[in-house]
MOPAC internal coordinates of N, CA, C and O (Angstrom, degrees):
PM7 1SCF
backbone

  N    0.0000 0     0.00 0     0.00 0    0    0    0
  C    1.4446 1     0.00 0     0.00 0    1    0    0
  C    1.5330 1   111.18 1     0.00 0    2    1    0
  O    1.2310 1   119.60 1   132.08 1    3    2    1
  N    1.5183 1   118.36 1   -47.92 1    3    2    1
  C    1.4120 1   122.62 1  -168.28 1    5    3    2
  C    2.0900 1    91.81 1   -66.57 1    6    5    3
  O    1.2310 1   125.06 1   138.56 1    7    6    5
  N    1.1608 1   107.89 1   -41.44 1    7    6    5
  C    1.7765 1    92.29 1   177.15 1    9    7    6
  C    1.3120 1   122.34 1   -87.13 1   10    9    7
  O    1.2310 1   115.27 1   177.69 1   11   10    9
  N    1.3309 1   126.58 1    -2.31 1   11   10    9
  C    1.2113 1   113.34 1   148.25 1   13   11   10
  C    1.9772 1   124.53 1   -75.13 1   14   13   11
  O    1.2310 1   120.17 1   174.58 1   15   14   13
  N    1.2857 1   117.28 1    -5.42 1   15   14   13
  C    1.2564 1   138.97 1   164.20 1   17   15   14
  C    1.3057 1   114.33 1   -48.50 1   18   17   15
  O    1.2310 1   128.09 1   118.73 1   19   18   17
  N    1.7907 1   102.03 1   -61.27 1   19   18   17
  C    1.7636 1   123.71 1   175.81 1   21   19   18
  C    1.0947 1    94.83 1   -51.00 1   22   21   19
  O    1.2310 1   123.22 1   117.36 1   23   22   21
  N    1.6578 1   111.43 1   -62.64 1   23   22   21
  C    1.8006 1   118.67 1  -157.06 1   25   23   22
  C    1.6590 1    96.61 1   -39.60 1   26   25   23
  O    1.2310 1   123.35 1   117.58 1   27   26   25
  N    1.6516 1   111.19 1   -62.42 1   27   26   25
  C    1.4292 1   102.07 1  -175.04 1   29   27   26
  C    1.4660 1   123.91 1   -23.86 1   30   29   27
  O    1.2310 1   129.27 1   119.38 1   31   30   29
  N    1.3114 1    99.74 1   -60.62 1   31   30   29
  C    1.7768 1   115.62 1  -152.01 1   33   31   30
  C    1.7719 1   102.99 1   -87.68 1   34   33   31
  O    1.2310 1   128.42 1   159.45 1   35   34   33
  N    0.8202 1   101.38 1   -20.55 1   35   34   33
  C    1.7039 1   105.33 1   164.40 1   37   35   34
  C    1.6404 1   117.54 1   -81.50 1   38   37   35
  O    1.2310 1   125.55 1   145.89 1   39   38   37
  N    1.3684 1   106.95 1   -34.11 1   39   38   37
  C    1.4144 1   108.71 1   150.18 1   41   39   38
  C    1.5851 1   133.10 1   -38.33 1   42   41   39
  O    1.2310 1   144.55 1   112.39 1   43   42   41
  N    1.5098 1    69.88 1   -67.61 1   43   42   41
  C    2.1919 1    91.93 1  -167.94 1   45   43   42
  C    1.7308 1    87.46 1   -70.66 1   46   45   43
  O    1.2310 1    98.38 1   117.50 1   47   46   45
  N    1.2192 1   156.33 1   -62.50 1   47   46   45
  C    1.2779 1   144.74 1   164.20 1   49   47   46
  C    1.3135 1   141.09 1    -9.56 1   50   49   47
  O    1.2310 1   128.60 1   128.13 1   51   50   49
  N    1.2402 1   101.03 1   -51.87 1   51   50   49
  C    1.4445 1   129.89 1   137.26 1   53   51   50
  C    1.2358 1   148.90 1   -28.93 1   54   53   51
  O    1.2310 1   128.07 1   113.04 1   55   54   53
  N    1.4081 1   102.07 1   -66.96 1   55   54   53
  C    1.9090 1   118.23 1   145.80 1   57   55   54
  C    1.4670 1   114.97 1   -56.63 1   58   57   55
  O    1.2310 1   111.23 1   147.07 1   59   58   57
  N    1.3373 1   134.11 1   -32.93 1   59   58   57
  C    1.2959 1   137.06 1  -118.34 1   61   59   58
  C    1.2931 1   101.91 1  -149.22 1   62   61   59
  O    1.2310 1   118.09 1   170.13 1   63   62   61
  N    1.7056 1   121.25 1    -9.87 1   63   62   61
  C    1.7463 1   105.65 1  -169.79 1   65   63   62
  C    1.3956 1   127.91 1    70.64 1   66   65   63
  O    1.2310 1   120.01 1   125.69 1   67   66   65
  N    1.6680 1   117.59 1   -54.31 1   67   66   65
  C    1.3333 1   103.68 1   174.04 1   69   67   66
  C    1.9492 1   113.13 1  -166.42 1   70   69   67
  O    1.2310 1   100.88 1     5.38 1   71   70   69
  N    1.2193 1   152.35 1  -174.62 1   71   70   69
  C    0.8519 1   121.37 1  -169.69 1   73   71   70
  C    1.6575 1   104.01 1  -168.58 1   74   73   71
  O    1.2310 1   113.15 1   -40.89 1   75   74   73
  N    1.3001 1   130.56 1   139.11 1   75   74   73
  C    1.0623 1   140.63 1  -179.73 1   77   75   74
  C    1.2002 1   120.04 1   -72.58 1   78   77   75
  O    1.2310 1   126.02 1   -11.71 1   79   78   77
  N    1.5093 1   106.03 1   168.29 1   79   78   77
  C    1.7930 1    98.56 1   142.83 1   81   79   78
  C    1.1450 1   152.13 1   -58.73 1   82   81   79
  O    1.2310 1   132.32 1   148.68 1   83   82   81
  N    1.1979 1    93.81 1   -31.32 1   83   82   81
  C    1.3399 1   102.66 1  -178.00 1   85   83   82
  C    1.6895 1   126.44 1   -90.46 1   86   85   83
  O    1.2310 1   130.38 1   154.03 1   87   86   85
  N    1.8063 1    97.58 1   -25.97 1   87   86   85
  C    1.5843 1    99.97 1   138.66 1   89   87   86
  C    1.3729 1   127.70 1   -39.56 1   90   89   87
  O    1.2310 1   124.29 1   134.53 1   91   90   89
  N    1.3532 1   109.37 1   -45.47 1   91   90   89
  C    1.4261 1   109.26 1  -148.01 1   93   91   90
  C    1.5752 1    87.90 1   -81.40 1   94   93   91
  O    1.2310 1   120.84 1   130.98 1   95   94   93
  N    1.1507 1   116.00 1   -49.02 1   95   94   93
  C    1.5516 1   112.04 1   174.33 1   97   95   94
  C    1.5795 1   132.51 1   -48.63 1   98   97   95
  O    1.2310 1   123.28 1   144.07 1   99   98   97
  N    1.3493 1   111.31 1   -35.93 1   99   98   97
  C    1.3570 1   121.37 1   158.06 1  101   99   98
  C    1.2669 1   107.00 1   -65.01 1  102  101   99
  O    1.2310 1   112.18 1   110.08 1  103  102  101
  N    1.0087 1   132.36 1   -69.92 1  103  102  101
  C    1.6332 1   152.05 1   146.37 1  105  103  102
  C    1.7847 1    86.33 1    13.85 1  106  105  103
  O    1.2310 1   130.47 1    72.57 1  107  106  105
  N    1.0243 1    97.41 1  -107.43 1  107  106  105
  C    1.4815 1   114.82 1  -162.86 1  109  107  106
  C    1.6931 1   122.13 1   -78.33 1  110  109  107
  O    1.2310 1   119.19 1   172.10 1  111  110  109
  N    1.2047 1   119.16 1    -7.90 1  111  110  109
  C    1.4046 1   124.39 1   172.18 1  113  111  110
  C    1.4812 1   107.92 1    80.38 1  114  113  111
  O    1.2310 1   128.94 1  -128.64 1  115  114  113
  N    0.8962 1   100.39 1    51.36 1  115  114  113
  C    1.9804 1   103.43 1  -164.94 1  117  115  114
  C    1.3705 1   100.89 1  -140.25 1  118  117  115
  O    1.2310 1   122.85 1   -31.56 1  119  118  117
  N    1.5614 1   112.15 1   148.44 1  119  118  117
  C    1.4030 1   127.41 1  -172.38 1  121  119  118
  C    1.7944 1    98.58 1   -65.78 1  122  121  119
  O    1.2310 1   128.38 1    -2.44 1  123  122  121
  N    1.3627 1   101.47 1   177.56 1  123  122  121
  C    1.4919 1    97.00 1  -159.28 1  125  123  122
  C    1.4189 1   110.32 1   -92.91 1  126  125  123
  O    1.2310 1   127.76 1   171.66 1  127  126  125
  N    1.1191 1   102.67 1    -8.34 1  127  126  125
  C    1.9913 1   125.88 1   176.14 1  129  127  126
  C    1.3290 1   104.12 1   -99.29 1  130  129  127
  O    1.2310 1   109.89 1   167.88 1  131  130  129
  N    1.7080 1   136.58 1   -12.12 1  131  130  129
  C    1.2676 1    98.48 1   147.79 1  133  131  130
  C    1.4328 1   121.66 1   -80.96 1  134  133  131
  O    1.2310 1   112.56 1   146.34 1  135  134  133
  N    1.5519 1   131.65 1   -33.66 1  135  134  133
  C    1.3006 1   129.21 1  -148.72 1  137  135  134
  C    1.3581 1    86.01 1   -93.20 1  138  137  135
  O    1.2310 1   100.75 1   165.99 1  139  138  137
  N    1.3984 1   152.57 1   -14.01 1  139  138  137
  C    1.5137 1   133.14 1   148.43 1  141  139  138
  C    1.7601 1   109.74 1   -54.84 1  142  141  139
  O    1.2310 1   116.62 1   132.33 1  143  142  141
  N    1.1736 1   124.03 1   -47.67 1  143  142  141
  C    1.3765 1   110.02 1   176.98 1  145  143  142
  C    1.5732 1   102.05 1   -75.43 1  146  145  143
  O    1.2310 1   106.95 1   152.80 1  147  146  145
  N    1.2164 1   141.90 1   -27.20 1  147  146  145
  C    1.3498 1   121.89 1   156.05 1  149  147  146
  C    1.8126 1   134.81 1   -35.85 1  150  149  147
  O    1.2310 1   141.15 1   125.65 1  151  150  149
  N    1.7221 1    76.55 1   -54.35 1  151  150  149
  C    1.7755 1    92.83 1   178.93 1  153  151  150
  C    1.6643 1   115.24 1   -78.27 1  154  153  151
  O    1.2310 1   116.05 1   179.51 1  155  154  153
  N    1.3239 1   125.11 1    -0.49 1  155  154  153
  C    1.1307 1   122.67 1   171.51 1  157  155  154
  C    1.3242 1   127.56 1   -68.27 1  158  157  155
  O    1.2310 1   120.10 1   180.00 1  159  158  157

């Protein structure tokens, strides 16, 4: 599950050049302190 998470955001990165937190949080439905320790 946690690497299909990456898969997401390496996706949307992809399309997109580059991507926030708060993408990533919309992105993935996740509080905003996990997908910062994601994106770290």
């Amino acid at each position: 599950m946690k690497a299909d998470r990456k898969q997401m955001i390496i996706r949307y990165v992809s399309e997109n050049g580059s991507i926030t937190n708060k993408e990533a949080k919309e992105l993935l439905d996740l509080a905003a302190s996990t997908t910062k320790r994601i994106l770290k």
